[in-house]
C-alpha positions in Angstrom: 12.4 282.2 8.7 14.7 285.9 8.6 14.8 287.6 11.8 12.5 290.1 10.2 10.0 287.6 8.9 9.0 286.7 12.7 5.8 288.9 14.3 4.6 288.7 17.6 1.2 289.9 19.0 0.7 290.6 22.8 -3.0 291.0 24.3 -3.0 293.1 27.5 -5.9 294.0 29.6 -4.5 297.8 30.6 -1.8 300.5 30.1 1.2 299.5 32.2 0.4 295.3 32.0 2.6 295.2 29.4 5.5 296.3 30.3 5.6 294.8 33.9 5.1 291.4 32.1 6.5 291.2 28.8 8.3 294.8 28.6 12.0 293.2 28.2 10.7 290.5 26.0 9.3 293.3 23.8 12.0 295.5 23.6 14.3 292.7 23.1 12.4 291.2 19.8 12.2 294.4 18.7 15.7 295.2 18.6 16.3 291.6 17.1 13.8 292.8 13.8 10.9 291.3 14.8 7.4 292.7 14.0 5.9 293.5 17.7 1.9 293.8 17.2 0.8 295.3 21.4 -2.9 295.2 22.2 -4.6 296.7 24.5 -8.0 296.1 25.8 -9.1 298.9 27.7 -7.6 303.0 28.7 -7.5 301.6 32.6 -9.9 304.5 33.1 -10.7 303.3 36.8 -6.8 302.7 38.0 -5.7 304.2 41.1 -3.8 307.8 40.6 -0.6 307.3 42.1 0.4 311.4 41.5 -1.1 313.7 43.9 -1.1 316.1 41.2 -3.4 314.3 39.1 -5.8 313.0 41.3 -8.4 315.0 39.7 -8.4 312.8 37.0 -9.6 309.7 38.6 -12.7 308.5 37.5 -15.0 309.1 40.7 -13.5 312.7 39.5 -13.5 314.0 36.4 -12.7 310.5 35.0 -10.0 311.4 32.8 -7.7 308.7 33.7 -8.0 307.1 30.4 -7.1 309.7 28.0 -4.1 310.3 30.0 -3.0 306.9 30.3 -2.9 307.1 26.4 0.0 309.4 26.6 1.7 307.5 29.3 1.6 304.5 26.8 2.5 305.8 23.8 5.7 307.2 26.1 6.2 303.4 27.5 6.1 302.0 23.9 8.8 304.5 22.7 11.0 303.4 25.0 10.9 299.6 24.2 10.8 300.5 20.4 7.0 299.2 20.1 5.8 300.9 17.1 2.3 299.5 16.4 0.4 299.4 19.5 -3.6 299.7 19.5 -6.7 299.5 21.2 -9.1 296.6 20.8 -12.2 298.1 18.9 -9.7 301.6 19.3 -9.5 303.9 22.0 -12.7 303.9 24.9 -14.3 300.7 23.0 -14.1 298.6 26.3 -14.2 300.8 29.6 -11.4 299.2 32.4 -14.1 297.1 34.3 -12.5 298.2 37.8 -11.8 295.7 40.7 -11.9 294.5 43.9 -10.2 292.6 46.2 -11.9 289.3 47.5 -11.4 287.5 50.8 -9.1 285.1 49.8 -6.7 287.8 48.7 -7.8 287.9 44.9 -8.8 290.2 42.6 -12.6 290.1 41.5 -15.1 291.9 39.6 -16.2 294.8 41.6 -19.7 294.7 43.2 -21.2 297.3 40.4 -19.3 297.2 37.5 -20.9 299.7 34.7 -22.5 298.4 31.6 -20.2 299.3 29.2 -16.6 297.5 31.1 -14.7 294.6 29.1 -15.5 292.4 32.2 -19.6 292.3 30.5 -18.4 292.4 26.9 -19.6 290.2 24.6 -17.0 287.0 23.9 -17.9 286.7 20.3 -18.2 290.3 19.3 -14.7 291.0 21.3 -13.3 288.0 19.5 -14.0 288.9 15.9 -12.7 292.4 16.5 -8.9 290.7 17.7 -9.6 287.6 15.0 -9.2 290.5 12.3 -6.5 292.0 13.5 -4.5 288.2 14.0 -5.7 287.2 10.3 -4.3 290.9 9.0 -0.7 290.8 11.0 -0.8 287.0 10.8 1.5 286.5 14.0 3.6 283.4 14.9 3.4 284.0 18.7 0.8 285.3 20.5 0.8 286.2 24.4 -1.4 286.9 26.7 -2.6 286.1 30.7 -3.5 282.1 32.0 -6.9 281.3 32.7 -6.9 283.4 36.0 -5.3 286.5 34.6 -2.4 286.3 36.9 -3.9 287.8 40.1 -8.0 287.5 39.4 -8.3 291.0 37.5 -11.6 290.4 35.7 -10.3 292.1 32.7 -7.0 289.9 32.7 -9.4 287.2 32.8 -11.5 288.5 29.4 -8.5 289.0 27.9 -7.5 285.7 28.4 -11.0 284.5 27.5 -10.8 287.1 24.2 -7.7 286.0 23.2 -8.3 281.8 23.6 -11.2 282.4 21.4 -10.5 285.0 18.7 -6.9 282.5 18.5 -9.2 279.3 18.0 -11.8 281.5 15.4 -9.2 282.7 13.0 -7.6 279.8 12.5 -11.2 278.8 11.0 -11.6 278.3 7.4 -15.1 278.9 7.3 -15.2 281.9 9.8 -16.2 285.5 9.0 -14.5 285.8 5.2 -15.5 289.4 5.9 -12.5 289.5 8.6 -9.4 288.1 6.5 -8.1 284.8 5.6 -7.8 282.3 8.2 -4.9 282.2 10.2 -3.8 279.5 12.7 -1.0 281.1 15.2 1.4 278.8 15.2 2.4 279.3 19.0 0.6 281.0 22.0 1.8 281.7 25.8 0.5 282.7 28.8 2.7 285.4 30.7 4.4 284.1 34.0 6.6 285.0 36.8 8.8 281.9 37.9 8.1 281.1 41.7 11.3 280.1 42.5 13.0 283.3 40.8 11.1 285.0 42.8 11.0 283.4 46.1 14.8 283.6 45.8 15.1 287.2 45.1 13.1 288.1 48.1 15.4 285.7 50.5 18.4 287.5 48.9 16.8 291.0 50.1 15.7 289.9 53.3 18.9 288.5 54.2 20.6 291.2 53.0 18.3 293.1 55.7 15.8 294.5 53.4 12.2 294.3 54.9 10.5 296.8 52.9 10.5 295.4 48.7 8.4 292.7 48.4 6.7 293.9 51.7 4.3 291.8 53.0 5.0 288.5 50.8 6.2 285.3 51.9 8.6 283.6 49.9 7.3 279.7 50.7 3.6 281.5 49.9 3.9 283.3 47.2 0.4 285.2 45.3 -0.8 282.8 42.6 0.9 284.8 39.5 4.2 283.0 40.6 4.2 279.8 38.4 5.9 276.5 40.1 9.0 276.6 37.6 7.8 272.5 36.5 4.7 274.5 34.3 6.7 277.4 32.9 8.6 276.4 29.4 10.2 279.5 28.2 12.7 282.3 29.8 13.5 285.2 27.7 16.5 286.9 29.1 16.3 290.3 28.5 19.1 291.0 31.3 20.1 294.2 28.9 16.8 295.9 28.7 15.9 295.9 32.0 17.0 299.4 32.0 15.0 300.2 29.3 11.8 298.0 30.9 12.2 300.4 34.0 12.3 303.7 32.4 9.0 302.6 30.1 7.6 301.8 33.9 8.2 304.8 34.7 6.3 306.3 32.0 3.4 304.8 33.1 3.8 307.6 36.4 0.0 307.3 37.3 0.1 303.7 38.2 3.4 302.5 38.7 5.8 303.5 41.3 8.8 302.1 40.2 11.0 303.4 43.0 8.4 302.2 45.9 8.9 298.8 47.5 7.6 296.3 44.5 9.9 297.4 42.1 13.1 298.8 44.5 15.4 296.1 43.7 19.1 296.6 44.0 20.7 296.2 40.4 21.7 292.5 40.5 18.6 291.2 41.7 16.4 293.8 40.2 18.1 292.3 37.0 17.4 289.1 37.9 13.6 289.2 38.6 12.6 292.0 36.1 14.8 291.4 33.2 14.1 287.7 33.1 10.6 287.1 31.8 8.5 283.5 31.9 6.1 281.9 29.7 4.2 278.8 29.6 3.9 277.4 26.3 -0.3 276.8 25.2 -0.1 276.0 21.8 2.3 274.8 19.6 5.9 273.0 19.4 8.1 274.0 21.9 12.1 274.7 21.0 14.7 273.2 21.9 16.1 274.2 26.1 19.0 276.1 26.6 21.4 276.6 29.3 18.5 278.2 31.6 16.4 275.0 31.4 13.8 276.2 29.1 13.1 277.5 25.8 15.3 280.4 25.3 13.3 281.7 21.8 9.9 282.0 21.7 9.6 281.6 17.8 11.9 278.3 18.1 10.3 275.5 16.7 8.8 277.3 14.3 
């Protein structure tokens, strides 16, 4: 396989999840020749507006949000080189189903979430809709969220549900002619964040007498998107686009505040917990490990 023969599809559930997950990754495949396929399920039309100038926008407002987070995407995707990025079903298909947070800490489905959200979409008819798009770019990897979306977000969660299905339905011979020929994705991955990366990184700053990034978490109980290091299989070390990951952040103004206290990471460690990105290997032959510990390609194997 040629460096420009390799294609790559991420799912993501919202403007903004994909480059706080897989933004170096992307950039960095990109600039290696790969074919980078993004996908993303809803506008985020109910996200919280982070710019006191644009409040108005929100969506208990003049529910705007969305449109605008369109711009603020296509910025982020110029920035890490992305050139073919979509909607699933295109733009306002699926409404952002909205959120709330549980007792236990979690994200969950908010008490009344409207009709029309991803959260109550239907799993086949979602499916087909991605199973054409994976039979028509016919990608070798395919990433998306674990079972749990990361944090509980119900629309993480239907994408990972989308996504498990529409990968299983494509690769059927018999399934929908109508949508393409069938196509079995040779690899899939669920997004991670390493626990002990990041349990690390937030001793380093609190040592270093930094109480304010990371506020609030506890590096020997860390939220369940950190992944015990013994599950993860891949680390993509995108150490020289972190840069670039940070600046397509900031694109995305309305719900990221990259200079706050999540993202305000001196340069070495900010390097460190940003620019390396985790996966956990689904489906499919993993690589072989390389100096990290893990698989160091995510189209090895192939």
């Amino acid at each position: 396989m040629t460096l420009n023969d390799r294609r790559m599809l991420l799912v993501h559930a919202h403007p903004d999840d994909e480059t706080i997950g897989t933004g170096a990754t992307m950039a960095k495949y990109v600039e290696d020749g790969a074919k980078v396929t993004l996908v993303t399920c809803t506008a985020g039309e109910e996200g919280e507006v982070l710019v006191p100038g644009l409040v108005h926008l929100a969506s208990a407002n003049e529910d705007g949000l969305g449109k605008h987070r369109v711009g603020e995407l296509a910025e982020a995707m110029r920035i890490l080189g992305v050139t073919d990025h979509r909607f699933l079903g295109g733009f306002g298909h699926f409404r952002d189903s909205g959120m709330k947070w549980g007792d236990d800490g979690h994200a969950t489905a908010a008490d009344n979430t409207r009709p029309d959200t991803f959260w109550h979409s239907d799993l086949t008819d979602a499916a087909n809709i991605l199973v054409e798009i994976i039979r028509t770019e016919k990608p070798q990897v395919v990433i998306t969220y674990d079972q749990f979306g990361g944090y509980g977000h119900p629309d993480h969660v239907q994408a990972h549900r989308v996504t498990t299905y529409a990968v299983a339905l494509a690769a059927a011979p018999s399934y929908r002619h109508d949508l393409g020929d069938a196509w079995d994705v040779p690899k899939v991955y669920w997004s991670a964040m390493s626990a002990s990366r990041m349990a690390a990184g937030i001793r380093q700053l609190r040592e270093s007498g930094d109480s304010t990034s990371f506020e609030g978490m506890d590096p020997d109980n860390l939220p369940p998107f950190a992944v015990p290091d013994s599950d993860l299989s891949s680390a993509i070390d995108g150490g020289e686009f972190v840069d670039r990951k940070m600046d397509a952040l900031r694109a995305h103004a309305t719900q990221v505040a990259v200079d706050g206290p999540f993202f305000a990471l001196s340069n070495n460690i900010g390097s460190k917990v940003w620019g390396t990105e985790f996966y956990r290997l689904v489906k499919g032959r993993p690589g072989p490990a390389g100096p990290s510990g893990f698989e160091e390609d995510l189209f090895a194997g192939l």
